[in-house]
C-alpha positions as CSV (number, residue, x, y, z in Angstrom):
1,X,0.0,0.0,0.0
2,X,1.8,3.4,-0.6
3,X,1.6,6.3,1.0
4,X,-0.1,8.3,-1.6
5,X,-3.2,6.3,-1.1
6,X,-2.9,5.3,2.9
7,X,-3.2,9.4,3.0
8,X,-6.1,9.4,0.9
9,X,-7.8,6.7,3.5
10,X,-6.4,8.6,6.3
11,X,-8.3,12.0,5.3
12,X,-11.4,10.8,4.2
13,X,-11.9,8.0,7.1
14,X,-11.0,11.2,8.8
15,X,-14.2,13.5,7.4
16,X,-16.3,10.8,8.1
17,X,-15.6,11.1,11.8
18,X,-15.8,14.3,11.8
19,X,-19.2,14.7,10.0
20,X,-20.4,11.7,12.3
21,X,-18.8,13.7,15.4
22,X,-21.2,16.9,13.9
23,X,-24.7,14.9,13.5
24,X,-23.8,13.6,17.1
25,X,-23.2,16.6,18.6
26,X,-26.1,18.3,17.0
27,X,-28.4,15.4,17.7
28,X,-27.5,15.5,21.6
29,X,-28.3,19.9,21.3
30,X,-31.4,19.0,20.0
31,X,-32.4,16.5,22.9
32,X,-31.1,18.8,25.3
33,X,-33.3,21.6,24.1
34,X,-36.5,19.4,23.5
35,X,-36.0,17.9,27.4
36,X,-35.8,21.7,28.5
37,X,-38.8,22.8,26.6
38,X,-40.0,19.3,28.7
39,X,-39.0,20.6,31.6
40,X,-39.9,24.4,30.8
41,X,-43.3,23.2,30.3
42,X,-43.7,20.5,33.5
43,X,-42.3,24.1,35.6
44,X,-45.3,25.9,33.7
45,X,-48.0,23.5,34.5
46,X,-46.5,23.1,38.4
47,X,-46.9,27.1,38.8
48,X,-50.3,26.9,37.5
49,X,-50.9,24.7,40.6
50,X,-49.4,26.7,43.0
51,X,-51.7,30.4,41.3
52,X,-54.7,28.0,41.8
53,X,-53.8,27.2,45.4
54,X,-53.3,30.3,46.0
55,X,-56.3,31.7,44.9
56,X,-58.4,29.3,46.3
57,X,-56.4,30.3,49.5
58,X,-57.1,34.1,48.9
59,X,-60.8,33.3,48.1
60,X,-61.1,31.6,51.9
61,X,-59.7,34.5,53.3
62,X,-61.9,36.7,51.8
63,X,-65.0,34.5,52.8
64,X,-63.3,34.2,56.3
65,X,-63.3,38.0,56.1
66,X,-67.0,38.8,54.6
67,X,-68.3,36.1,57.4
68,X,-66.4,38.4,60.3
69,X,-67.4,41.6,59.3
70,X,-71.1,40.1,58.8
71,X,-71.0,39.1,62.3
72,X,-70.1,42.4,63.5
73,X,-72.8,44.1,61.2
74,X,-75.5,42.1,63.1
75,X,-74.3,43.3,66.3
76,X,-74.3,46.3,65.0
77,X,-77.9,46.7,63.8
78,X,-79.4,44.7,67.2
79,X,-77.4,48.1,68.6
80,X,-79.4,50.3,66.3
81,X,-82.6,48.0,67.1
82,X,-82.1,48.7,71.2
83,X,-82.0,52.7,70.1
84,X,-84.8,52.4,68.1
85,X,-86.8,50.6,71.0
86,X,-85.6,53.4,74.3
87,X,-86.1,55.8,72.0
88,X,-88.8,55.7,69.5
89,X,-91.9,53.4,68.6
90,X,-92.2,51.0,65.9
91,X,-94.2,50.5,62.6
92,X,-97.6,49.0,64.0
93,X,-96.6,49.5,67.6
94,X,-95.2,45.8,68.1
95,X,-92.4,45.3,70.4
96,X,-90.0,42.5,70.2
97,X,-87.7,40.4,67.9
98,X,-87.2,41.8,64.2
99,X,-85.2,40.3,61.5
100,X,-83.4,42.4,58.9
101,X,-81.5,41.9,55.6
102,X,-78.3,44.1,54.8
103,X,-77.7,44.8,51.2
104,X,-74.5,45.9,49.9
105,X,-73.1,46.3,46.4
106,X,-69.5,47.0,45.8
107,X,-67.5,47.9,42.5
108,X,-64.1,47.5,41.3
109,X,-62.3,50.5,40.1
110,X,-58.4,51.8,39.0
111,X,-57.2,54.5,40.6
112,X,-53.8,55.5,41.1
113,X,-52.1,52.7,39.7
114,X,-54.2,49.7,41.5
115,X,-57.0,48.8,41.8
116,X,-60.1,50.1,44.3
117,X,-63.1,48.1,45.9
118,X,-65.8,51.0,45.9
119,X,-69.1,50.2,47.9
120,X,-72.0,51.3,45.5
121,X,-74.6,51.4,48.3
122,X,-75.9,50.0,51.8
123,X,-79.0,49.4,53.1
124,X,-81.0,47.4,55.8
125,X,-84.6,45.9,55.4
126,X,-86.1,45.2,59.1
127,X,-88.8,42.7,59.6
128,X,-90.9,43.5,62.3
129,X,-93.4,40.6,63.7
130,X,-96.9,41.8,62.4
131,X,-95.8,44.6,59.9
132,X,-94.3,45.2,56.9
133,X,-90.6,46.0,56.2
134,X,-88.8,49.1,56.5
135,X,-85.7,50.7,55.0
136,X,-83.8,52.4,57.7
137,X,-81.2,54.8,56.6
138,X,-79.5,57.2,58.8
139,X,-81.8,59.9,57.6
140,X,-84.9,58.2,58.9
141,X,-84.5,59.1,62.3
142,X,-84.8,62.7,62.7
143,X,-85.1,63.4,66.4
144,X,-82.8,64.8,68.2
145,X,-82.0,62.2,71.2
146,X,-82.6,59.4,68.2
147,X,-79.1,60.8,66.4
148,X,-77.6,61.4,69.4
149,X,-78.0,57.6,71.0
150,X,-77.5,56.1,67.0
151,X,-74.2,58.1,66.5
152,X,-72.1,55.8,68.5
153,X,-73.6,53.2,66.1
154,X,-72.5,54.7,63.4
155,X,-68.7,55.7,64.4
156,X,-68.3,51.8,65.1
157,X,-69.9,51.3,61.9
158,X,-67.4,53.2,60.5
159,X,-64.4,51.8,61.9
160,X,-65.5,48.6,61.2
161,X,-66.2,48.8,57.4
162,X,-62.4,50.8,57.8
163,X,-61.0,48.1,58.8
164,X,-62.3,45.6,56.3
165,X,-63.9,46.6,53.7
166,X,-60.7,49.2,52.7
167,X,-60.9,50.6,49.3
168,X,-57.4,49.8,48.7
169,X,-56.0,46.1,47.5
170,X,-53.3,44.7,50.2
171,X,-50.0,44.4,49.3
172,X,-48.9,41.0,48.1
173,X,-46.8,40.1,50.9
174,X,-49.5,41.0,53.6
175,X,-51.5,38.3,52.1
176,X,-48.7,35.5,51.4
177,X,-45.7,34.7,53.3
178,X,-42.5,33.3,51.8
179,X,-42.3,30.1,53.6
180,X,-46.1,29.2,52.4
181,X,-45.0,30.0,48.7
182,X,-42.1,28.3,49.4
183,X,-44.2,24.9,50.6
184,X,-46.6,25.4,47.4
185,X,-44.0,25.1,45.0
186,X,-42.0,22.2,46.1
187,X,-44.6,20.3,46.5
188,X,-46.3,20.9,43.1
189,X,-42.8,20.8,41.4
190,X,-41.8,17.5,43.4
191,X,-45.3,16.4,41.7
192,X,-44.4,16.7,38.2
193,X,-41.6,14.7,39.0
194,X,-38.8,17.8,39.1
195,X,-36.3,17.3,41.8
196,X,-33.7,20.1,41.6
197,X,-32.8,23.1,43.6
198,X,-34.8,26.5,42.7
199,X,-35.0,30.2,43.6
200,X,-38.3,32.4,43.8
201,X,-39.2,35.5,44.3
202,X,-42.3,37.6,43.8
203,X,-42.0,40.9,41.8
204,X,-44.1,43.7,42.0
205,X,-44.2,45.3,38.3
206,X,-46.2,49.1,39.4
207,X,-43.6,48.8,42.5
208,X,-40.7,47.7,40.4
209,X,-39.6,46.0,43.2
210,X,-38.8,42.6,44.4
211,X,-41.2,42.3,47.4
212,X,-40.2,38.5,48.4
213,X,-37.5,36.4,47.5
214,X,-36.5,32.8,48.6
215,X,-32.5,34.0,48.3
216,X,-31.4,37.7,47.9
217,X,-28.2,36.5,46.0
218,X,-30.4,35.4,43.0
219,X,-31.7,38.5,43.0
220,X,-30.3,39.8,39.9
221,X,-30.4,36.5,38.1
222,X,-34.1,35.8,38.8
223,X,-34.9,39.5,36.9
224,X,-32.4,37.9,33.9
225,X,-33.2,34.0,33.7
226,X,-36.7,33.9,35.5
227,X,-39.6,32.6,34.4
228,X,-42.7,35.3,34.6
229,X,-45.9,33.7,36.4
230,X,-48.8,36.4,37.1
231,X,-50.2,36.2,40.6
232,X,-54.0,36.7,41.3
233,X,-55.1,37.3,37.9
234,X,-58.6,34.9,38.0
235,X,-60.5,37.9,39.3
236,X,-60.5,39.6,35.9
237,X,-57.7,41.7,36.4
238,X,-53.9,41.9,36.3
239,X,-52.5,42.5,39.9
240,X,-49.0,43.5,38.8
241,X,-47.7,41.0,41.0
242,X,-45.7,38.2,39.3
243,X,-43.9,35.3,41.0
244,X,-40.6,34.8,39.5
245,X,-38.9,31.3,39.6
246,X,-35.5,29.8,37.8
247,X,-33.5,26.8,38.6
248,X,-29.6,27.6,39.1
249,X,-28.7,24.1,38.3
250,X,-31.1,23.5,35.1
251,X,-28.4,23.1,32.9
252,X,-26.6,20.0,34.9
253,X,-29.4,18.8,35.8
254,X,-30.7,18.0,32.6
255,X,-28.0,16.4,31.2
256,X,-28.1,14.0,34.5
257,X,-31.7,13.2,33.5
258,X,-30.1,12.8,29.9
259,X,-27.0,10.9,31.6
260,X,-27.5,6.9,30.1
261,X,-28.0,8.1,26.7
262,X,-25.1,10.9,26.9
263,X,-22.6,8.5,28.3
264,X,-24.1,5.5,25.4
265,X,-23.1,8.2,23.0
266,X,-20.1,9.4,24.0
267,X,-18.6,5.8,24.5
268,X,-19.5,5.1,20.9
269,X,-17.7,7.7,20.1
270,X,-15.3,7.2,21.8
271,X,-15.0,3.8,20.7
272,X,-15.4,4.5,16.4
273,X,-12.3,7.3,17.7
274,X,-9.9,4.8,19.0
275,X,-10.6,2.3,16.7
276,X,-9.9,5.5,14.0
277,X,-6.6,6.0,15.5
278,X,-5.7,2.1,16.7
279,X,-6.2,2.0,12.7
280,X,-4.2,4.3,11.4
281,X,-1.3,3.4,14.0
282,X,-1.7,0.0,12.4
283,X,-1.1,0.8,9.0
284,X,1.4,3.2,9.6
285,X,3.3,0.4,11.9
286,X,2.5,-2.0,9.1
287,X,4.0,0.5,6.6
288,X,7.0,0.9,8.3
289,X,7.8,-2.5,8.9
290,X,7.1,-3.5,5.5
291,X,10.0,-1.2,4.9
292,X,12.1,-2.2,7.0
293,X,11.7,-6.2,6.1
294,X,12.6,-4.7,3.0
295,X,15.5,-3.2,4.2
296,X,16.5,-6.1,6.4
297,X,15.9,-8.7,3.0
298,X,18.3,-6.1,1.0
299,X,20.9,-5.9,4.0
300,X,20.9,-9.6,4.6
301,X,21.1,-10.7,0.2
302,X,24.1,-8.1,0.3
303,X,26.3,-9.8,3.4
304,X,25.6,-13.2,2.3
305,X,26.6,-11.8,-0.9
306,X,29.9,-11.1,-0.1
307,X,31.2,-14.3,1.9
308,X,29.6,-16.2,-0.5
309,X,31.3,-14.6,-3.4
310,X,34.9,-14.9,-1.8
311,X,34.4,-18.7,-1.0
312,X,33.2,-19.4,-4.4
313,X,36.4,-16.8,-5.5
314,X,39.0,-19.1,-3.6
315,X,37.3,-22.7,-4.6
316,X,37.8,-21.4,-8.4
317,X,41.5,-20.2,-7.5
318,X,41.8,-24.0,-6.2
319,X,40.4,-25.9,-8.6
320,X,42.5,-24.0,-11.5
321,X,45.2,-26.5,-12.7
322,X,47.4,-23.4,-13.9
323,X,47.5,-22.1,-10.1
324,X,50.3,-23.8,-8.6
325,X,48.9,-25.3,-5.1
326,X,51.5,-24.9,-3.0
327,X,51.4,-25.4,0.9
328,X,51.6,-21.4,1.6
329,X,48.6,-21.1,-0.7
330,X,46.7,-23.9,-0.2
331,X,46.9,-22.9,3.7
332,X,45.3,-19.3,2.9
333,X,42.9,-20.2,0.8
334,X,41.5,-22.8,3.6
335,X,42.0,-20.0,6.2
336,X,39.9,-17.9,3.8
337,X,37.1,-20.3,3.4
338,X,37.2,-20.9,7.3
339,X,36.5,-17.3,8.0
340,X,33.9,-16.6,5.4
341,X,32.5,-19.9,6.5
342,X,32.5,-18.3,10.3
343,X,31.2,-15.1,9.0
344,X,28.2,-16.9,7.2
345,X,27.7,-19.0,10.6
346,X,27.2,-15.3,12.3
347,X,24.6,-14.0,10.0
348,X,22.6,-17.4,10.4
349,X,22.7,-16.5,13.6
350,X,21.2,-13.4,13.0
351,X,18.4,-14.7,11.2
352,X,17.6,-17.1,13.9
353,X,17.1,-13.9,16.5
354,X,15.3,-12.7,14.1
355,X,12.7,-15.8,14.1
356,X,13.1,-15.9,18.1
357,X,12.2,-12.5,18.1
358,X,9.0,-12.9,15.8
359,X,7.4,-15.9,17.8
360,X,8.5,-14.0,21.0
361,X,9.0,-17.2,22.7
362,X,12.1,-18.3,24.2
363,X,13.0,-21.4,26.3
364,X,15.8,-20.4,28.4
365,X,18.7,-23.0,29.8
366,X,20.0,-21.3,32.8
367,X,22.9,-22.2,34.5
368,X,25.0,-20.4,37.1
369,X,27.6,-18.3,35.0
370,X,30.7,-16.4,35.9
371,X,30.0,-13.2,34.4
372,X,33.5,-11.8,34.4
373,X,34.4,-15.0,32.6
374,X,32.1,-14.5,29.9
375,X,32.8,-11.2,29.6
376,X,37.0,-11.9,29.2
377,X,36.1,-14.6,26.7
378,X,34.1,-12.2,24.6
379,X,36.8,-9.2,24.9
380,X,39.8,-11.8,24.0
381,X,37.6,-12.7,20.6
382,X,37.1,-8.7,19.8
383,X,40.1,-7.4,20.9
384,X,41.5,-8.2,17.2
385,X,38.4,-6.5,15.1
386,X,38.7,-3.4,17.7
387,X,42.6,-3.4,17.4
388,X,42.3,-3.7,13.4
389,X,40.9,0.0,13.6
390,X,43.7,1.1,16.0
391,X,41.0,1.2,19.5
392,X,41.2,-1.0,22.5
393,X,38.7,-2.4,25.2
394,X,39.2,-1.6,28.7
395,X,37.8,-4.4,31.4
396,X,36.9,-2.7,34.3
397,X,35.3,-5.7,35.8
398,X,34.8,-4.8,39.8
399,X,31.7,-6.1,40.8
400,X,32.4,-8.5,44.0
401,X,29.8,-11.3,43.0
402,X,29.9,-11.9,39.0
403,X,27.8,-14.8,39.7
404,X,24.1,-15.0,37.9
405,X,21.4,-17.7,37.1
406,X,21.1,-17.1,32.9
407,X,21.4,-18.7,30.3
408,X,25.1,-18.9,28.5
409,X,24.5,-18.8,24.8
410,X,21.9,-15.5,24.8
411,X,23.7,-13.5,27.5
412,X,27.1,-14.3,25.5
413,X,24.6,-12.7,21.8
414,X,24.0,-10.0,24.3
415,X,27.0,-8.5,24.8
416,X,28.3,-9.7,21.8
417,X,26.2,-7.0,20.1
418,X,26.8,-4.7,22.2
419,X,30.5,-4.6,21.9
420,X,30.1,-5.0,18.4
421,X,27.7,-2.2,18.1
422,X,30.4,0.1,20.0
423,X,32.8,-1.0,17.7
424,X,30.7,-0.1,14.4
425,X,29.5,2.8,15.5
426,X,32.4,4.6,16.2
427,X,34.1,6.2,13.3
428,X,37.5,6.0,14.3
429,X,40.0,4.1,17.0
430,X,37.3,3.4,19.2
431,X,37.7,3.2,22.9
432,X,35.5,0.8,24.4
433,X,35.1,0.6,28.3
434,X,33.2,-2.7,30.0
435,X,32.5,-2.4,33.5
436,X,30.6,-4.4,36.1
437,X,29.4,-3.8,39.5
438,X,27.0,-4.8,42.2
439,X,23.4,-3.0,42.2
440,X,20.4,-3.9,43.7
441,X,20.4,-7.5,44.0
442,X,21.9,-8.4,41.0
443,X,24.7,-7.4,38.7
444,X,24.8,-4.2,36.3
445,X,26.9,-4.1,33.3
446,X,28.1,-0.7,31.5
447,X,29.6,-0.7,28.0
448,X,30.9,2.7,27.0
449,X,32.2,4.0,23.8
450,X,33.4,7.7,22.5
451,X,31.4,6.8,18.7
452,X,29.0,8.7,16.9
453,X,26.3,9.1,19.9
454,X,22.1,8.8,19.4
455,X,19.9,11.3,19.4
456,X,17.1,11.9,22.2
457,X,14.3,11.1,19.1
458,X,16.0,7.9,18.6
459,X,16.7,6.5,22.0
460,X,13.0,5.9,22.0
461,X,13.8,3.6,18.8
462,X,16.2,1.5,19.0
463,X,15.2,-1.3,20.9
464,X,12.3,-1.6,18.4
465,X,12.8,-4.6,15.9
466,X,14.6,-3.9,12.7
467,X,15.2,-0.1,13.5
468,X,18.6,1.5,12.7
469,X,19.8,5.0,13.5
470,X,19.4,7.2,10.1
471,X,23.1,7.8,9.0
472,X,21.7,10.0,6.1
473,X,23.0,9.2,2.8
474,X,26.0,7.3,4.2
475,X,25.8,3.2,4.5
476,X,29.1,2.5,5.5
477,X,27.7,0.7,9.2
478,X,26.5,-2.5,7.8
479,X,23.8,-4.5,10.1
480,X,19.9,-5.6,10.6
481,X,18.6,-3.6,13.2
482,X,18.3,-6.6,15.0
483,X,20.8,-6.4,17.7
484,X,19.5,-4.1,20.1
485,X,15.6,-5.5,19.3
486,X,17.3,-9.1,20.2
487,X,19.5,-7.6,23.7
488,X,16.2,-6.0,25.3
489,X,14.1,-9.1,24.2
490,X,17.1,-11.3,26.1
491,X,17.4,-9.1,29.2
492,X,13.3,-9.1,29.7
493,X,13.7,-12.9,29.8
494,X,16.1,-12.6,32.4
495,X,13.5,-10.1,34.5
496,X,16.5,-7.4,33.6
497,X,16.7,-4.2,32.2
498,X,18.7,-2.2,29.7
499,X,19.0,1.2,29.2
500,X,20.9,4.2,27.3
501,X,22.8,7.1,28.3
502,X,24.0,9.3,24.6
503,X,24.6,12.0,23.4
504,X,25.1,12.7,19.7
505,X,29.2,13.4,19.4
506,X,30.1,12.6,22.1
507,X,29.4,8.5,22.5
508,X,27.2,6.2,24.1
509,X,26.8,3.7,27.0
510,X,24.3,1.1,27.2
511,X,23.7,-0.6,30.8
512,X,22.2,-3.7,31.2
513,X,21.2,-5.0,35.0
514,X,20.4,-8.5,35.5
515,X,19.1,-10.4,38.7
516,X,21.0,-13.2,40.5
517,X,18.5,-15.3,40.0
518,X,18.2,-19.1,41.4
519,X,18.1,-22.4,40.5
């Protein structure tokens, strides 16, 4: 697959998610605003409970009102009925009980921005046992000790109508208190099912004035966000009062009753997302190690190439009957073949940590190993490679227990490569420095060289199958990318660790820290 077209995938897999990411996100806006016109509505509906209750409650208080004056209005007329008998005779000259009927008409009228109860008239109708029924009014009475005894009657008259039949409406918040609104509202909201904090407060329009509020601090955001609900308006006319509610906590509190289908949403998502990027990753990854299979199948036909070449060079040499085949020759041709034959033994060897490294499975043989022996060993059979190129390897073994449970053959690969990796990568007469010491229960090993160095990017890297450092245009290091893949793999299935310390110029050390292990 090239890159041209993975690209091509990549961008429109890529508007797909976003378009997808759009209809989802505009699809949850709409649920959100048609569950708060829901909600806006339930609030609606729950307040139109609370104007009826309190109406109903304003009616009884009236009625409780109308029944008290009534009762005084009868005590005041048997009053007027006791004047009437010390001071005056009756219609048909009967003494004794009378019953009477007091008519009263009232009208409704604006004046000075509210509204006025104005009593039309008032009049009494007297039933006297034996006659018929007479009108009294206070002009029917025209004797002199007959006004004086009936004006008391008529001052209390007075006050009492005063006092409650005033022309003028209460204020609202004589009539309701704020704990009682407060008790109306969360029960009817609690009855359409709406559990959430709220503010309320009750605004007087003509007033322009907040009269009663649940929470002062709100005060400003009730005018803002509140939802407008008139107050008294059943009796044909618009009070001006208006009780004011809003829910701090809406917002939040929707989306928790929108909570299962937010979070089903979001996780698919989530989910087509990762699966987005775990797919790109993949072919990218695929990509690149198609590349470097390629690279690896190049590198490896080229160093077979060469030993393969030279044997088949010296075998020609011997098999010519004009070469003479004397001892000297015969002896450096065999020595010739021997190497190359060594050198081919090395790069099988390669390709077999390549396998191991691709199955990931590994069946170790431990044994108890003298580390500092295996290390000398190893040093005696590159000294003459390092030496070639005019460098030298310092032993600085000094750890005081070199003994470890592992197995000989991969921990010998192991710093096999990376000696030889020290050696490669340093352009000229390297220096190469092996130490050992005891750390933490086990045995740490430090191989330092003064080469090329690797960059912070590529420290990440190198322990990745078939990477190699970028050299640019130059191939002159020859190699796999196998042999640091194949030294962390080895150290992991010793329960060790390896790590790098470089800096690009100035060389490079790799440590590697293995248990001791046990049988």
């Amino acid at each position: 697959m090239n890159r041209r077209l993975i690209i091509m995938i990549t961008v429109l897999v890529g508007l797909a998610l976003i378009i997808l990411t759009g209809v989802q996100a505009y699809w949850v806006h709409s649920a959100v605003k048609l569950r708060e016109t829901g909600f806006q509505r339930s609030v609606a509906e729950a307040m139109g409970d609370v104007m009826n209750r309190l109406e109903k409650a304003e009616m009884s208080r009236q009625m409780r009102k109308n029944k008290e004056y009534n009762n005084l209005l009868r005590a005041i007329d048997s009053l007027d009925y006791l004047i009437y008998l010390e001071t005056g005779r009756l219609p048909g000259d009967e003494r004794g009980a009378f019953n009477y009927q007091r008519q009263q008409e009232w009208d409704n009228v604006y004046e000075d921005n509210q509204w006025k109860f104005i009593k039309k008239s008032d009049s009494v109708q007297m039933h006297f046992p034996g006659s018929d029924s007479v009108v009294a009014t206070p002009g029917d009475l025209s004797e002199r000790a007959r006004q004086l005894h009936r004006k008391k009657a008529f001052l209390l008259n007075q006050v009492f109508e005063e006092m409650f039949n005033s022309p003028f409406v209460p204020n609202i918040e004589t009539r309701i208190s704020t704990g009682f609104l407060d008790t109306l509202i969360n029960v009817a909201l609690k009855a359409k099912g709406i559990n959430t904090e709220y503010q309320f407060g009750v605004f007087c329009e003509p007033r322009n004035l907040m009269v009663l509020e649940k929470n002062d601090v709100f005060r400003e955001r009730l005018l803002k966000e509140g939802l407008f609900f008139p107050l008294f308006g059943g009796n044909g006319f618009m009070s001006g009062d208006h009780l004011v509610i809003m829910f701090p906590n809406q917002t939040r509190y929707l989306l928790l009753q929108m909570s299962s289908m937010l979070i089903i949403s979001g996780g698919l998502m989530i989910m087509i997302i990762i699966a987005f990027a775990v797919m790109l990753i993949a072919i990218f990854r695929q990509k690149k190690l198609s590349e470097m299979k390629n690279d690896f199948i190049n590198n490896m036909t080229h160093e077979f190439k060469t030993p393969i070449s030279t044997v088949s060079l010296a075998c020609e040499v011997l098999n010519d009957p004009d070469v003479p085949k004397t001892d000297e020759l015969l002896h450096a041709y065999i020595d010739i073949i021997s190497q190359e034959n060594k050198r081919l033994g090395v790069l099988a060897e390669k390709i077999l940590q390549t396998a191991i490294l691709e199955k990931g499975q590994l069946n170790l043989r431990k044994e108890e190993l003298d580390l500092h022996e295996v290390i000398s060993d190893i040093i005696r059979k590159m000294s003459i490679q390092v030496q070639i190129r005019d460098g030298s390897i310092v032993p600085q073994l000094e750890a005081s227990n070199p003994f470890i449970f592992a197995d000989r053959v991969h921990i010998t690969n192991m710093i096999t490569n990376l000696l030889d990796n020290a050696n490669k990568y340093t352009p000229k007469k390297p220096l190469i420095t092996v130490a050992t010491e005891n750390r933490d229960n086990g045995l740490l090993i430090s191989i330092t060289d003064n080469g090329m160095g690797i960059s912070k990017a590529n420290q990440k890297k190198i322990f990745e199958k078939l990477y190699r450092v970028p050299t640019g245009d130059v191939h002159n290091v020859k190699g796999f990318g196998l042999g640091l893949s194949y030294v962390k793999f080895i150290a992991d299935k010793h329960e060790g660790e390896v790590f790098v310390e470089s800096e690009p110029g100035k060389g490079s050390t790799f440590r590697v820290w293995l248990p001791f292990g046990g049988k």
